[in-house]
N, C-alpha and C positions, 0 to 999 in steps of 0.2 A: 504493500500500500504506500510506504515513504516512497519508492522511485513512483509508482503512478502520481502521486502529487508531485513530486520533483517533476515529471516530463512534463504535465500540466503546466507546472509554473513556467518550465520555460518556454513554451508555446506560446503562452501566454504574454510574456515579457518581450519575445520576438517579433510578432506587431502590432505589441499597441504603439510601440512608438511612433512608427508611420502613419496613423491614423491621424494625429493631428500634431504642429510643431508644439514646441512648449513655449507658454506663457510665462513670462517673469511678473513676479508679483511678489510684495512687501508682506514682510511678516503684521499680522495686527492682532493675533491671537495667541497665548501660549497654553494649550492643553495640558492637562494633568498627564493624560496618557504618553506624549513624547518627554514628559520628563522623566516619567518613573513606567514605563511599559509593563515594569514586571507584578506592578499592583493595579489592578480590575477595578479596586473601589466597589462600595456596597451598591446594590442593586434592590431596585421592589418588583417582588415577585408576581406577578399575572399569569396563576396556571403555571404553565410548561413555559412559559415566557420570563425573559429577565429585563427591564425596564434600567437604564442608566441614564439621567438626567444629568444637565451639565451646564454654565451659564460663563459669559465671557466677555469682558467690557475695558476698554481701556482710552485712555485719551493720546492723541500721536500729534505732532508738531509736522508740516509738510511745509515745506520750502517752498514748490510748485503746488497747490492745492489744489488745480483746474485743470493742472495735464496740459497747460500750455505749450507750445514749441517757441510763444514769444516772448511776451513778458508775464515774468516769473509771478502769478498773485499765491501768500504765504498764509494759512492757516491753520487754527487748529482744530483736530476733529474729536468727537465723541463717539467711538466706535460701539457695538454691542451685537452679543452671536448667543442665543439661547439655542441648547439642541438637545437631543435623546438619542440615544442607541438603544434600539429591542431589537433582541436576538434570541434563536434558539437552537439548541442542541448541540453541537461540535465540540470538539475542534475540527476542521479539515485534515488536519496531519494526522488525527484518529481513524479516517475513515466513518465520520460518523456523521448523519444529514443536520445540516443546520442552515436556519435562516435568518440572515440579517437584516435590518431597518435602520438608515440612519437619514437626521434630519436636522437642517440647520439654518434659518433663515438668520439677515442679519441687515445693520442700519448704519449709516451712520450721519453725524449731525454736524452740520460746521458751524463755527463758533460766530465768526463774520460774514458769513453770505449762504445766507439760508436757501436759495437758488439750488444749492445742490446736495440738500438734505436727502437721503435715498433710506427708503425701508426696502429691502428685495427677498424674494422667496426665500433664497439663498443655493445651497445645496442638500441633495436628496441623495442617498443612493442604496439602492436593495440588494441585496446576493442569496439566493437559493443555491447549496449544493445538495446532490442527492446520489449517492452511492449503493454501488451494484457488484454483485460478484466481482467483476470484471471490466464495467462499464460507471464510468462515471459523468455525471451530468449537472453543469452549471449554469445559471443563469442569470447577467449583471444587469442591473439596471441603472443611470444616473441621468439627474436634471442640476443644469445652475443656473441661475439668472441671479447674474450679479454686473456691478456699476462698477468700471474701472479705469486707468486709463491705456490708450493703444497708444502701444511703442511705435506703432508703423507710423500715427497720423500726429503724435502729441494730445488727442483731445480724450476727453471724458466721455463715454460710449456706457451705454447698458448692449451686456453680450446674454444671449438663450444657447443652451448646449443641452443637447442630449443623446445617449448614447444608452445603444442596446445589443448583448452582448449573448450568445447562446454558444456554450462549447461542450466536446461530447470525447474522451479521451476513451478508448479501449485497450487493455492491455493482453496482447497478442500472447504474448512469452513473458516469462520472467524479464528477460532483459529489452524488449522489443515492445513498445505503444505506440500507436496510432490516432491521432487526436484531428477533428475539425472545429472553425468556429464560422458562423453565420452571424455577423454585426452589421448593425446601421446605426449610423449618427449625423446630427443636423446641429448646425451654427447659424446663428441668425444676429443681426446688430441692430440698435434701433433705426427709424428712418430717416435720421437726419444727421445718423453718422458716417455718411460717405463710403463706409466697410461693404459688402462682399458676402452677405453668407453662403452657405453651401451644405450639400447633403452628400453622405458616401454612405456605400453600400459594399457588400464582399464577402467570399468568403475566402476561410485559410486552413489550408490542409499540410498537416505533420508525418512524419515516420519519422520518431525518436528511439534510439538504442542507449541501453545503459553499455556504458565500454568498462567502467569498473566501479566499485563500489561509490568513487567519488567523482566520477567523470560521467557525462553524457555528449548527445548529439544525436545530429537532427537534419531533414530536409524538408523544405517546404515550397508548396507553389501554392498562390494566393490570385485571385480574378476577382476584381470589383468595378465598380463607375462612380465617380462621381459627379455630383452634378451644381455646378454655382449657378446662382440665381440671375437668372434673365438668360442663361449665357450656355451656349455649346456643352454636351457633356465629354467626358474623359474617360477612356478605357485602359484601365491597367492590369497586366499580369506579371508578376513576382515570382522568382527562382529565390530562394535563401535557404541559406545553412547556417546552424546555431551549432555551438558547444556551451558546457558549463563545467566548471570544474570546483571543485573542494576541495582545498588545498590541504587545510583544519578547519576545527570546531571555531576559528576565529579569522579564518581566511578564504573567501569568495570569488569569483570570478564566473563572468560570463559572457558569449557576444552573438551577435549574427549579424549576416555580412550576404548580400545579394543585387539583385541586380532587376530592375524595372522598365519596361516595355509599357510606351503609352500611346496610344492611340486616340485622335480626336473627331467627333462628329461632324465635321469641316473638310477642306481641302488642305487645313494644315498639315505637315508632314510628322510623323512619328517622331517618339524619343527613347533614347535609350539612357538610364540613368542607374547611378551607383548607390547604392546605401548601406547602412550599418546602424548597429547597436552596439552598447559596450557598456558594463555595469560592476564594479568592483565592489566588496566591501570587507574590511579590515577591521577588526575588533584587537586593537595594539594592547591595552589593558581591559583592567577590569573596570574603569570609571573611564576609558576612551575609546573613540571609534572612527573611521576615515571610511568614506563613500567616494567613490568615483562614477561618472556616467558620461558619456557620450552619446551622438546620434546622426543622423542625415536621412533625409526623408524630402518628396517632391510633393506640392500638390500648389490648389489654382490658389493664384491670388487674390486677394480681400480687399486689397487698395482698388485695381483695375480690371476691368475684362478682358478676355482675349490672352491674359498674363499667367504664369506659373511661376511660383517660389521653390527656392530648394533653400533649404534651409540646414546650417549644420551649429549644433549647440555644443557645449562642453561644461560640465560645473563638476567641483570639489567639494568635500564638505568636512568638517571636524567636528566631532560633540567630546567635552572633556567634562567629567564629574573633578571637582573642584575638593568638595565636601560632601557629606552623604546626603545634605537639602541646597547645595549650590550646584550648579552645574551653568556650563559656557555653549556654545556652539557658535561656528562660524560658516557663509555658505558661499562661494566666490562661482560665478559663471560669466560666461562668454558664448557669442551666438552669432551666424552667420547670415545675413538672409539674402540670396542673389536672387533678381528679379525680373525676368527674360520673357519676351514678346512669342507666341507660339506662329507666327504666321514666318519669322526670320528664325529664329531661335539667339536673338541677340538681345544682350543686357541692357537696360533700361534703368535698373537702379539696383544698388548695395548698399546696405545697411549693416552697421557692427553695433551689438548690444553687450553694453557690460550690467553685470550685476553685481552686488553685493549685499549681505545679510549678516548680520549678528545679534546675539541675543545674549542675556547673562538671566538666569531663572533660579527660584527659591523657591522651595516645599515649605511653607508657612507649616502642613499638615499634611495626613491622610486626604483632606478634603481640597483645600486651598491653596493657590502659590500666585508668585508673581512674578513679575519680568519687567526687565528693560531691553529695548529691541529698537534696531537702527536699522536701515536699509537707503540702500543705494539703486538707480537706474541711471543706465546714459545712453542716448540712440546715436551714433555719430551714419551721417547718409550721404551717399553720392548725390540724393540730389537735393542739395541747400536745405537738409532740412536737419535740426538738430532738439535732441530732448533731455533734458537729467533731472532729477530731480531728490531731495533727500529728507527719509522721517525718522522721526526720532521717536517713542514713546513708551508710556506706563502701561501694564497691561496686569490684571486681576482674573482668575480664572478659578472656578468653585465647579467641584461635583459632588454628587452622594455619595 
């Protein structure tokens, strides 16, 4: 059952990446859970159900407050994220069926220009797994609708995301599984923010073998379309190979690495494009841990039509426990996004995004902790356009 979950997982990890690039976004919440993972926190019991309420509020200082690309307006916000987790049965790594709920809408207030006061649904996300002899079957569900700002344009945009996710792993042999998924997901941007949404569709099919205890691998071909709104759709098929490996109980590694065939409902001509994934992690002590990730992935562009982005990311990250209720983290990324005309196949526009993140957190308690958290953006662009911006804030976070 641990390698059927392991080939699961990495099937899994092999393309979600490509499904959408990554969004840089500011820390504003510190969870009880990423500081202390190894404590669940009390729960109220509903039946066969476990109910984990959670509540999270803090005030942040923003230099930029408006996601300007001109001049810079500076404010402070009153953030706030109430949520629940109900869940039932599991663990996964048991083999055993469980279902999760989670839910978290969220607000925030500005201090001098009430203009862009936002309450939004927030994020939702469901997961059913259900296990079988031999057959295992999952299915993901997520919605966001959240107010942010876009590194592509500089402005404040309310973004809709939703993704659905249906995967079905069988294991053939001991050493040999076979997994598909059948996903669709949709992005949408309000109407008066100039963005691009889009909807993709697909499926992805695996034959993974365990090679030894600590090592796997895999091949995959993948067929989807996507379709951005007003605009031509896009046909792609995928060739990739994954491995993962286990170095120790405190050393991780994983990648996949293939290659992308697109096709457009036009007279535009084909593409042929590179990708990859790439995921480390490294537990150096007992109170420290080092994450590595990479990626590249193609898809249409949100700024324009007719356009396609490849995008390639990179971040680092370090979390150090301090004292047994201090602990640090720091998160440093970089990102590529090239921006090419499908009708020539010539660049248009580049963009270089840096990020940065740090936090310092305290376990007040079993129940309660707080933070201080700073983060950094900057968009530098080929074409005249520029963005940065930096918060700073207090953050307060309670569960049962």
């Amino acid at each position: 059952m641990a390698a059927t979950t392991r080939s699961l997982f990495y099937s899994l990890a092999a393309f979600a990446v490509f499904v959408a690039h990554a969004q840089y976004t500011l820390p504003q919440y510190v969870p009880l859970e990423l500081l202390d993972p190894q404590k669940t926190g009390n729960f109220i019991a509903l039946g066969p159900f476990e109910l984990r309420p959670a509540f999270s509020t803090g005030i942040t200082f923003d230099d930029n407050a408006h996601g300007s690309a001109g001049v810079k307006q500076p404010d402070f916000i009153w953030n706030f994220s109430p949520s629940f987790d109900l869940s039932y049965g599991g663990p996964i790594a048991a083999g055993r069926k469980m279902l999760q709920i989670a839910y978290a809408p969220n607000g925030e207030v500005f201090m001098h220009d009430s203009r862009y006061n936002t309450f939004n649904f927030g994020q939702f996300s469901g997961s059913l797994f259900w296990p079988f002899s031999k057959l295992n079957l999952q299915l993901q569900q997520s919605y966001n609708n959240s107010t942010l700002t876009a590194m592509q344009t500089g402005t404040r945009v309310n973004q809709d995301s939703i993704a659905t996710t249906l995967n079905a792993t069988y294991s053939a042999t001991e050493r040999t599984s076979l997994s598909s998924n059948l996903r669709y997901s949709k992005s949408g941007f309000g109407s008066n923010s100039g963005l691009i949404g889009s909807q993709d569709m697909g499926n992805d099919n695996w034959v993974n073998y365990r090679l030894t205890e600590k090592s796997s691998a895999g091949i995959g071909f993948s067929i989807g379309e996507q379709l951005p709104n007003s605009q031509p759709g896009q046909i792609y098929k995928r060739l990739l190979f994954n491995y993962g490996y286990t170095i120790s109980e405190k050393l991780t590694a994983g990648f996949s690495v293939g290659s992308e065939w697109r096709q457009y409902q036009t007279n535009y001509p084909s593409s042929l494009g590179f990708m990859f994934s790439l995921n480390g992690s490294w537990r150096m002590t007992e109170r420290s841990s080092l994450s590595l990730s990479a990626s590249r992935g193609d898809s249409s562009s949100a700024l324009a039509g007719n356009q396609n982005s490849t995008g390639t990311d990179f971040s680092l990250g370090l979390t150090q426990g301090l004292t047994e209720k201090l602990s640090a983290s720091l998160t440093a990324g970089y990102g590529i996004n090239d921006y090419r005309t499908l009708s020539s196949g010539s660049s248009v526009r580049s963009d270089n995004n840096f990020l940065l993140n740090a936090s310092l957190n305290y376990m007040i308690d079993a129940h309660l902790s707080c933070g201080l958290v700073y983060g950094f953006r900057k968009n530098n662009s080929s074409a005249q356009f520029g963005f940065d911006n930096n918060r700073i804030g207090f953050t307060v976070s309670w569960r049962l």
